[in-house]
Steps between C-alpha positions, in 0.01 A plus 500: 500500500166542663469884658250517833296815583707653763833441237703821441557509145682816478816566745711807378790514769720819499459539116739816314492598140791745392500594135751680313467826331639656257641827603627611131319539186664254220407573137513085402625164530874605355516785743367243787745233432787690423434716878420136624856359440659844580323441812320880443178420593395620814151386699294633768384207779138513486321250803111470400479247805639549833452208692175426509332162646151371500301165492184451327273172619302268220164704409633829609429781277805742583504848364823694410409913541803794399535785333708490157869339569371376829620121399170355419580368134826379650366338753292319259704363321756371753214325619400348110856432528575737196748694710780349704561640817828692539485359890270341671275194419158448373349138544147400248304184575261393261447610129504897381313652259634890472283789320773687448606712199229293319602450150842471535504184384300542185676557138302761346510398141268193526173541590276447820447137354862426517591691788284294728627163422861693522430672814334166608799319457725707668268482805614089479094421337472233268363541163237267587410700821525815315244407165274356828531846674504738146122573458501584933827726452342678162160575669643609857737768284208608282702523173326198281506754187853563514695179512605481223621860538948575574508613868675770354191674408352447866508731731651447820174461682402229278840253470454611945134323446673204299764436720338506833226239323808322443665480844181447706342219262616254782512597891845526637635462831616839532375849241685797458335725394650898406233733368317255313136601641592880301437309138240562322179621524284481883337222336805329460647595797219321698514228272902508648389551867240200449760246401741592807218462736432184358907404550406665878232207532697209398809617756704619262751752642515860309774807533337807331665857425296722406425888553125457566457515898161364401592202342805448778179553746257243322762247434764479768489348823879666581688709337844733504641809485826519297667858524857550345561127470400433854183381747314807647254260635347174455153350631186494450325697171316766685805615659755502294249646240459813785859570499530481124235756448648715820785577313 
């Protein structure tokens, strides 16, 4: 499938996440199962999306602003199709790379060395691709003397570095990206903003949350406002960037 310029890669129509939560405290998994069949277990309706729809275009770098439990994170992953919508629909053309929770896929007892081709794998790369790609993926995430090391004795800044070295090796059609330009040193963090201007160049199309109006600002051709699982506004950066900061 060959995606034009003026494609829309991203349609989110009418999208609503309710979660359930818990409204009792339960001690463990006996207590839990035996409430569960007594039918004891009572939950609060929690909706962290309330019917919100946007379209993002092919090259478009679309920010996501909100204060903490705005949606952001949710929306995110609805969109990396992590989440499935409780109602609503969310259609994805072309190939998505998401930056989200980076590390999740790791397993913390091997080391760096092993994690990439594991990680690799998981992201569908071949082993071929991926001893092509290792020296590229090693130098980008600055950790040549500790590859050898278990990622348990990272910190989380440095399996972050690892994994987005990992997930941007190739360019997708579509990068999530949530918080990812926070890891690390400002060297790094450049390093970061570098790469996703490159992905800008070649047309690649980019969703970024972050809480840095100046990175939303430098980055982001359009962006929105999420407040309480809803749209305040959407349009162009400046402005939606003006209400954020009015509130």
């Amino acid at each position: 499938m060959k995606i034009k310029n003026n494609d829309i890669l991203i349609k989110v129509k009418d999208v609503k996440i309710k979660f359930n939560l818990g409204k009792e405290n339960v001690s463990g998994i006996k207590e839990y199962v035996i409430k569960l069949l007594k039918k004891e277990l009572f939950f609060q309706e929690f909706w962290a999306l309330k019917g919100v729809s946007l379209e993002v275009k092919k090259g478009e770098v679309f920010g996501i602003l909100g204060f903490n439990g705005a949606g952001k994170s949710t929306l995110l992953k609805v969109i990396a199709g992590v989440l499935k919508p409780t109602e609503g629909k969310v259609i994805i053309k072309g190939k998505v790379a998401p930056l989200i929770e980076l590390g999740a896929g790791f397993d913390m007892e091997l080391t760096a060395r092993e994690n990439i081709y594991l990680n690799g794998a998981i992201l569908g790369h071949s082993k071929k691709f991926l001893n092509e790609k290792f020296n590229e993926i090693v130098e980008f995430a600055e950790l040549q003397e500790f590859l050898d090391v278990p990622l348990k004795n990272y910190s989380s800044g440095m399996v972050a570095r690892i994994a987005f070295a990992i997930a941007t090796i190739v360019d997708p059609d579509i990068l999530i990206v949530d918080e990812i330009l926070s890891v690390g040193d400002y060297k790094f963090q450049e390093k970061c903003k570098q790469k996703i201007e490159n992905m800008m160049k070649k047309g690649v199309t980019i969703i970024i949350v972050s809480h840095s109006i100046q990175q939303i600002n430098e980055l982001c051709t359009r962006a929105v406002l999420l407040e309480k699982g809803k749209i305040k506004i959407l349009d162009k950066t400046e402005k939606v960037v003006e209400v954020y900061e009015a509130k």
